[in-house]
PDB file as gemmi writes it, atoms N, CA and C in Angstrom:
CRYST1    1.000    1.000    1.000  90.00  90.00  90.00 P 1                      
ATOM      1  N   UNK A   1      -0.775   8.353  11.303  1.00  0.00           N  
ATOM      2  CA  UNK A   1       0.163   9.032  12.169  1.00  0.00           C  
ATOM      3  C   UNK A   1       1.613   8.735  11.781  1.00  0.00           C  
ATOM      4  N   UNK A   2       1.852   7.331  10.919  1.00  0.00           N  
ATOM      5  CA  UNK A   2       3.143   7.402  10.398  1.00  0.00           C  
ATOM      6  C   UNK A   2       3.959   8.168   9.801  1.00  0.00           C  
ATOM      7  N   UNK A   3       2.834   9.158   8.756  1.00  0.00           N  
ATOM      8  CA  UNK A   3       3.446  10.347   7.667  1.00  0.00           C  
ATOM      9  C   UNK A   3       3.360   8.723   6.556  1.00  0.00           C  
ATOM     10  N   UNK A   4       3.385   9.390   5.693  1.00  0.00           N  
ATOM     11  CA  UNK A   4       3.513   8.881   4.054  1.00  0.00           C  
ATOM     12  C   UNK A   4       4.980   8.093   3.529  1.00  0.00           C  
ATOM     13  N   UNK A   5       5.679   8.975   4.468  1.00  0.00           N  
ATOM     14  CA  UNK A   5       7.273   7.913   3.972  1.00  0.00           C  
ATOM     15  C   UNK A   5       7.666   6.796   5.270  1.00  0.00           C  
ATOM     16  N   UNK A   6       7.161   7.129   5.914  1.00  0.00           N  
ATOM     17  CA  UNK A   6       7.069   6.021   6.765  1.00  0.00           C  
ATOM     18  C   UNK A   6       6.031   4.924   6.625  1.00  0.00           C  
ATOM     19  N   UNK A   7       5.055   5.180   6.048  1.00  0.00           N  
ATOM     20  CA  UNK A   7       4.148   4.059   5.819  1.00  0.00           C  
ATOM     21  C   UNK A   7       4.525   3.597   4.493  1.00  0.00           C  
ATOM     22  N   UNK A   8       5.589   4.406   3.970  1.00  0.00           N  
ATOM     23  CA  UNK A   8       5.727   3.907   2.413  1.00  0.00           C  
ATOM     24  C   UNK A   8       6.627   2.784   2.650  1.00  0.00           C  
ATOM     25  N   UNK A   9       7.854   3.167   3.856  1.00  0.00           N  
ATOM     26  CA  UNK A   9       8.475   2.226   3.887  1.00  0.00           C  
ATOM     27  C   UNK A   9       8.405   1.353   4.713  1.00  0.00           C  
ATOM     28  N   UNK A  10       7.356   0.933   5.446  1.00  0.00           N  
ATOM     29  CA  UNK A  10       6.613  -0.572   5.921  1.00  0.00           C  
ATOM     30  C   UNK A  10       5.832  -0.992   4.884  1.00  0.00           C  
ATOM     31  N   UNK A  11       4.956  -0.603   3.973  1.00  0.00           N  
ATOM     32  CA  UNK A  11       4.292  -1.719   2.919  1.00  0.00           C  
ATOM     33  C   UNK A  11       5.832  -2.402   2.595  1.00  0.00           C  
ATOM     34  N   UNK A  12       7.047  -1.648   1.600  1.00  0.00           N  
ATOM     35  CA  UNK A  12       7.633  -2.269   1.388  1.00  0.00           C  
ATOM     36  C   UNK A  12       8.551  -3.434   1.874  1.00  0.00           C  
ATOM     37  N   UNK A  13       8.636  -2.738   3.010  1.00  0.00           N  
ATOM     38  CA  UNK A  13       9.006  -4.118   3.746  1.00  0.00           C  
ATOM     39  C   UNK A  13       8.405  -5.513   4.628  1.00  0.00           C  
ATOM     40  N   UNK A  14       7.344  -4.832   4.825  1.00  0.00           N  
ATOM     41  CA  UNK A  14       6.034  -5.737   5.316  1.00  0.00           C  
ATOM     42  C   UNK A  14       5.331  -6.524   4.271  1.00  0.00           C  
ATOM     43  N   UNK A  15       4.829  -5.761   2.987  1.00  0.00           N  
ATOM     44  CA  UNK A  15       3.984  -6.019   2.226  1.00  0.00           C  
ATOM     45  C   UNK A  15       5.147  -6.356   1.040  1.00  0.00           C  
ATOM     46  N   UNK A  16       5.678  -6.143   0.394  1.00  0.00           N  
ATOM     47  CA  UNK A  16       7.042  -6.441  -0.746  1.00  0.00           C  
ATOM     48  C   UNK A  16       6.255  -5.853  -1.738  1.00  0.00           C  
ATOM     49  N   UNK A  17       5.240  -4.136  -1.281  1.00  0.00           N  
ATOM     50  CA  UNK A  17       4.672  -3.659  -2.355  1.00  0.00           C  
ATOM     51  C   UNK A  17       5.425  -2.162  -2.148  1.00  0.00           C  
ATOM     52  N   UNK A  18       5.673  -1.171  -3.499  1.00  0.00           N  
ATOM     53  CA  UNK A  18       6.550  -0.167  -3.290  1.00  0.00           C  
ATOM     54  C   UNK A  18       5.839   0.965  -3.600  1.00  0.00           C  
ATOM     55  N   UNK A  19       5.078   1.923  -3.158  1.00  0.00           N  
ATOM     56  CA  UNK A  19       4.324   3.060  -3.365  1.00  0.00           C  
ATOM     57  C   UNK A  19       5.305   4.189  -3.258  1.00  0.00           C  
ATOM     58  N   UNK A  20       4.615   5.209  -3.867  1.00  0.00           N  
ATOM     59  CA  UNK A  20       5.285   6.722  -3.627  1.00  0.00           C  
ATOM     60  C   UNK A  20       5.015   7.085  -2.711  1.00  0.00           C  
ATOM     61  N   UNK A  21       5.870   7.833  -1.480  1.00  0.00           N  
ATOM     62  CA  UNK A  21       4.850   8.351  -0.305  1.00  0.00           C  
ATOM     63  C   UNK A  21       4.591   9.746  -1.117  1.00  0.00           C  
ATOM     64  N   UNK A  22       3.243  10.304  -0.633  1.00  0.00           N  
ATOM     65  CA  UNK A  22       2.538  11.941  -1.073  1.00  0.00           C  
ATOM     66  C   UNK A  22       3.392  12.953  -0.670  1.00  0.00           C  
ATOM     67  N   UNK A  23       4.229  12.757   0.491  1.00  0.00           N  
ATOM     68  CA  UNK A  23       4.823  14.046   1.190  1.00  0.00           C  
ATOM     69  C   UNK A  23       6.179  14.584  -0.150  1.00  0.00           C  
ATOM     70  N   UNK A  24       6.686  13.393  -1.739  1.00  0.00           N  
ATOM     71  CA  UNK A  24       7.260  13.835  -2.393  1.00  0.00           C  
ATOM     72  C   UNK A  24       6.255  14.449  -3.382  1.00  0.00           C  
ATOM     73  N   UNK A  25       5.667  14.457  -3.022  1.00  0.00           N  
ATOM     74  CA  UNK A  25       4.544  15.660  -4.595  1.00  0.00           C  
ATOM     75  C   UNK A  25       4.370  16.875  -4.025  1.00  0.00           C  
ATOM     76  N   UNK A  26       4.807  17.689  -2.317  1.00  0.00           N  
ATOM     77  CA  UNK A  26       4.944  18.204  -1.969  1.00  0.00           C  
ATOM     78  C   UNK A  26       4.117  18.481  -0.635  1.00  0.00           C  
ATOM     79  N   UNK A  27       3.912  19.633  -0.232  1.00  0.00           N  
ATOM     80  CA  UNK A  27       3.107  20.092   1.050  1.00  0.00           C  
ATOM     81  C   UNK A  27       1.973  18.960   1.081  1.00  0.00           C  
ATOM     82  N   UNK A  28       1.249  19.383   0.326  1.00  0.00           N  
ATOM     83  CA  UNK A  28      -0.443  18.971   0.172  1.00  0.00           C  
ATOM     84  C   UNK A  28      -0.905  16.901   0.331  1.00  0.00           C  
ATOM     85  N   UNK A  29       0.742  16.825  -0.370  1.00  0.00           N  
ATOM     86  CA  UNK A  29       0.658  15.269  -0.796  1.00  0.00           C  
ATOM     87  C   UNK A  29       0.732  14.290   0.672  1.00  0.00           C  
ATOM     88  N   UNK A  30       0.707  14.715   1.817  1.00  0.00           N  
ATOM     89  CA  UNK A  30       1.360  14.398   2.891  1.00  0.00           C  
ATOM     90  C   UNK A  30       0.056  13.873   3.295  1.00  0.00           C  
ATOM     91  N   UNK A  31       0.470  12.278   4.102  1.00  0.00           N  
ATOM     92  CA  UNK A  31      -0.635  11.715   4.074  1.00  0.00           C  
ATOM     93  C   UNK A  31      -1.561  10.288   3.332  1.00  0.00           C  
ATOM     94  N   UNK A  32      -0.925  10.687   1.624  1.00  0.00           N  
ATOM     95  CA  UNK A  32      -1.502   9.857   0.776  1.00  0.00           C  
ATOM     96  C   UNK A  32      -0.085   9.127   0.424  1.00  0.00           C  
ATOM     97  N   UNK A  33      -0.906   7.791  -0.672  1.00  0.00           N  
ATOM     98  CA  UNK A  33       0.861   7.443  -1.268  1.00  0.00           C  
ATOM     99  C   UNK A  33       0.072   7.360  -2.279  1.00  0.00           C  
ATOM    100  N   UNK A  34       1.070   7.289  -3.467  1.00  0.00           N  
ATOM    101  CA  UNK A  34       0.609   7.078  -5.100  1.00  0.00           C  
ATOM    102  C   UNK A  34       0.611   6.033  -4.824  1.00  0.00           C  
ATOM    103  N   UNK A  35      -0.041   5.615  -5.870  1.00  0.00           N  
ATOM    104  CA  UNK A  35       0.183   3.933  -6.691  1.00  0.00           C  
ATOM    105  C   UNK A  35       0.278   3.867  -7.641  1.00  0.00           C  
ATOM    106  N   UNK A  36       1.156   2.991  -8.994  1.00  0.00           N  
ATOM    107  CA  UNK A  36       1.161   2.756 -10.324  1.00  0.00           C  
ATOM    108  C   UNK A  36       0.653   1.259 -10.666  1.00  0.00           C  
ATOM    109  N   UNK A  37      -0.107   0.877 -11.063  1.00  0.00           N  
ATOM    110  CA  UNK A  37      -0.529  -0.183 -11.699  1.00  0.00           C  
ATOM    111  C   UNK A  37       0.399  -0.141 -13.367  1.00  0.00           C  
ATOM    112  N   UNK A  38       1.301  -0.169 -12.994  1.00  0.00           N  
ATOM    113  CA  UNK A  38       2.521  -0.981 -14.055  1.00  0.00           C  
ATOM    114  C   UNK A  38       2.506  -2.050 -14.418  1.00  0.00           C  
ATOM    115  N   UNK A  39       1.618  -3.353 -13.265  1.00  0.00           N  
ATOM    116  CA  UNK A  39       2.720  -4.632 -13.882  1.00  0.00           C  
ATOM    117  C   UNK A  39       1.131  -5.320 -14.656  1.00  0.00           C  
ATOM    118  N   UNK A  40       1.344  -6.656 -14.696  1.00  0.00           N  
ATOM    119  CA  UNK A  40       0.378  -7.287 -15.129  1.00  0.00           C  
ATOM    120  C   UNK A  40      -0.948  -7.648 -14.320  1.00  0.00           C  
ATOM    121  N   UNK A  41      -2.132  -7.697 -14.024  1.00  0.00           N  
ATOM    122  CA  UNK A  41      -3.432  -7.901 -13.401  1.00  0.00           C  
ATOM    123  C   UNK A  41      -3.069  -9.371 -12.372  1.00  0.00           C  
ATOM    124  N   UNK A  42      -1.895 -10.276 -12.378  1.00  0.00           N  
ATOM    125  CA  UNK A  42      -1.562 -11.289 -11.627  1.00  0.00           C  
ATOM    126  C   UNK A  42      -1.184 -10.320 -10.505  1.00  0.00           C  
ATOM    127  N   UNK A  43      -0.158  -9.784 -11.092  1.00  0.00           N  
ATOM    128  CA  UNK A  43       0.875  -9.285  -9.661  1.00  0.00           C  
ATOM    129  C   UNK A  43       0.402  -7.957  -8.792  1.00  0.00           C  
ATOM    130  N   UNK A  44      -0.726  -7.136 -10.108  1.00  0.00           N  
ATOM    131  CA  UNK A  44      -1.332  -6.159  -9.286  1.00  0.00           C  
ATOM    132  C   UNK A  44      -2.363  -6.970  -8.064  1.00  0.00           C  
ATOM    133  N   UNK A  45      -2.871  -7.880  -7.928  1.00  0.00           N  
ATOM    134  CA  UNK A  45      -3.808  -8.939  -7.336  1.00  0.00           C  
ATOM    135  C   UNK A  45      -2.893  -9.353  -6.608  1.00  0.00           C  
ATOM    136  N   UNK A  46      -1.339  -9.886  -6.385  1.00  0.00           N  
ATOM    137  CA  UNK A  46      -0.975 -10.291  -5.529  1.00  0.00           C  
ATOM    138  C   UNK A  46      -0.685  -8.670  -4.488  1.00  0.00           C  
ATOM    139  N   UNK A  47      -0.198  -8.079  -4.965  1.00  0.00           N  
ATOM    140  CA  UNK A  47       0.402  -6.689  -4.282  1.00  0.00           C  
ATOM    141  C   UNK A  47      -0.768  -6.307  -3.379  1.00  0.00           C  
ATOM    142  N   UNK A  48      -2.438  -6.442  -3.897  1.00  0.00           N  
ATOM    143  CA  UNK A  48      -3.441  -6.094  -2.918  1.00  0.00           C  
ATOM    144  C   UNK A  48      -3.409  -7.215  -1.926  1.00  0.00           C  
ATOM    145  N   UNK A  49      -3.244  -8.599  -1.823  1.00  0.00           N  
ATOM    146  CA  UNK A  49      -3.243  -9.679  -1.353  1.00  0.00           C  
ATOM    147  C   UNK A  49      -2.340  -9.449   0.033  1.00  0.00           C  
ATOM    148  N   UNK A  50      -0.941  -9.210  -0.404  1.00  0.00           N  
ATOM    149  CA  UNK A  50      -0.042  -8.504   0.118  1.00  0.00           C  
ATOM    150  C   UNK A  50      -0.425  -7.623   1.389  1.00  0.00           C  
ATOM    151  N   UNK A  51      -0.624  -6.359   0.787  1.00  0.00           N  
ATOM    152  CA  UNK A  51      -1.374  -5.254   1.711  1.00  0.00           C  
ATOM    153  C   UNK A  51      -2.066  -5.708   2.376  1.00  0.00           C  
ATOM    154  N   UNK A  52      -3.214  -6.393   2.287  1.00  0.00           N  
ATOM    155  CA  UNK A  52      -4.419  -6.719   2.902  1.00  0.00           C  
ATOM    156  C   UNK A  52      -3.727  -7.751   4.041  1.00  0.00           C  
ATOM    157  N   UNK A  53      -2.500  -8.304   3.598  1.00  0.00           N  
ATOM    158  CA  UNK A  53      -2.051  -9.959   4.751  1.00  0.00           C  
ATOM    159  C   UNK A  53      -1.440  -8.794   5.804  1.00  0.00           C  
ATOM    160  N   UNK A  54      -1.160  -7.633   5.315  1.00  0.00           N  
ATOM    161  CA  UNK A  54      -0.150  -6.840   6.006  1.00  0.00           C  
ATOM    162  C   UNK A  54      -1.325  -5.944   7.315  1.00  0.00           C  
ATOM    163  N   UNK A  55      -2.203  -5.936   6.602  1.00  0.00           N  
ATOM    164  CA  UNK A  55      -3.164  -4.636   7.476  1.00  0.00           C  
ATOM    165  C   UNK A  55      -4.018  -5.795   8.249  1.00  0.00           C  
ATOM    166  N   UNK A  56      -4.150  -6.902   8.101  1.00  0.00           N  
ATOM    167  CA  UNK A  56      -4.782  -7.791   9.217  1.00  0.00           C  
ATOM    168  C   UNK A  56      -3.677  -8.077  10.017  1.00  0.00           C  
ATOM    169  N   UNK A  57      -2.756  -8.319   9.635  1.00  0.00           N  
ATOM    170  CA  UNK A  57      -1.401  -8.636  11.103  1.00  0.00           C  
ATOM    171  C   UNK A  57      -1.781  -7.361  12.053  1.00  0.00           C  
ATOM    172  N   UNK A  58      -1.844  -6.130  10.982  1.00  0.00           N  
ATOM    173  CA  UNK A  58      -2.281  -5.228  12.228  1.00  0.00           C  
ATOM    174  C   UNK A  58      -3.179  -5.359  13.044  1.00  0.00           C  
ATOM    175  N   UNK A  59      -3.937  -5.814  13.033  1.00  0.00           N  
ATOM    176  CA  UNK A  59      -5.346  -5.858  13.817  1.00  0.00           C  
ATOM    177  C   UNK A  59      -6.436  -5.092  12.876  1.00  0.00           C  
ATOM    178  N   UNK A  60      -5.755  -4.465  11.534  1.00  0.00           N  
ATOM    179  CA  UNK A  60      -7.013  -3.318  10.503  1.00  0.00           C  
ATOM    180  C   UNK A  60      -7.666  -4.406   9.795  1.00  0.00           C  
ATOM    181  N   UNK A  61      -8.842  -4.373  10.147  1.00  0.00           N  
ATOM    182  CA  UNK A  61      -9.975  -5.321   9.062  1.00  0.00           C  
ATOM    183  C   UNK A  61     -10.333  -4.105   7.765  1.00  0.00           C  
ATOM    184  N   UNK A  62     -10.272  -4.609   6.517  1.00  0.00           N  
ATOM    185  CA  UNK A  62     -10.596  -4.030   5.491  1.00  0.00           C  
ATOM    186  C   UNK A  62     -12.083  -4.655   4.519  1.00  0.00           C  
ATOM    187  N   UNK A  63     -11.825  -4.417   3.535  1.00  0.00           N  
ATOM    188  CA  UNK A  63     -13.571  -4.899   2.793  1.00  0.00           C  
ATOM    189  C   UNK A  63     -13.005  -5.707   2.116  1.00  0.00           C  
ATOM    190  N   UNK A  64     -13.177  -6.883   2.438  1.00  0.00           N  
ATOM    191  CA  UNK A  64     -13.503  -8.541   1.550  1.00  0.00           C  
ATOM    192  C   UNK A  64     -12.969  -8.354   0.230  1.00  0.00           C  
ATOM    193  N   UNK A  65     -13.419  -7.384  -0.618  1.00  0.00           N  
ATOM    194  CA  UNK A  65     -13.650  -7.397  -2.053  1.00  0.00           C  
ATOM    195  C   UNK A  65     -12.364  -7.006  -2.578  1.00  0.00           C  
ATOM    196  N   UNK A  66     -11.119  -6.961  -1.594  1.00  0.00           N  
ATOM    197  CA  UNK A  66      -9.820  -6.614  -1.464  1.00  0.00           C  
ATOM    198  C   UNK A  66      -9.150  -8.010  -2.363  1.00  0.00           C  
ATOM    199  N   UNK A  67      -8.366  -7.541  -3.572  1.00  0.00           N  
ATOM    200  CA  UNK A  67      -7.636  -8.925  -3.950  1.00  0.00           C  
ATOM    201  C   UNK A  67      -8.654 -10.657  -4.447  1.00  0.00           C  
ATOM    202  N   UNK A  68      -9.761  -9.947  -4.249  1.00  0.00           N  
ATOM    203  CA  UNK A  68     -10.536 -10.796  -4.741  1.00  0.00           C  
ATOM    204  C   UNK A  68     -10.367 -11.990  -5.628  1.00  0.00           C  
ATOM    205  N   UNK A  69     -10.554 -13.213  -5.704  1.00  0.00           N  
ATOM    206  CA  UNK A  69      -9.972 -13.742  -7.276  1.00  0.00           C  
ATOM    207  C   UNK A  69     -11.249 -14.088  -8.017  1.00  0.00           C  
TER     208      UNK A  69                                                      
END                                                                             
């Protein structure tokens, strides 16, 4: 219910992870966010770590296998 640029911009500030929101790829994209796996397999692992510390503050339980080490 946030929209895509609003949830884009709580990971980043919640999570210190930076996604595209979908609503810039146009109509259709609204909803989703990109992701780029750019950096190295450490920091992509912390960035899920991240998310995941971010979506349990919410009260959202996700699947274990999240950030795994």
């Amino acid at each position: 219910s946030l929209g895509s640029l609003e949830f884009s911009k709580q990971l980043l500030t919640h999570a210190k992870v930076a996604v595209a929101p979908g609503v810039g790829y146009g109509e259709k994209g609204e909803g989703y966010v990109r992701l780029a796996f750019v950096e190295n397999e450490h920091r992509i692992r912390q960035a899920a770590r991240n998310i995941k510390r971010y979506f349990t503050s919410l009260g959202i339980q996700g699947n274990d296998s999240i950030a795994a080490e």
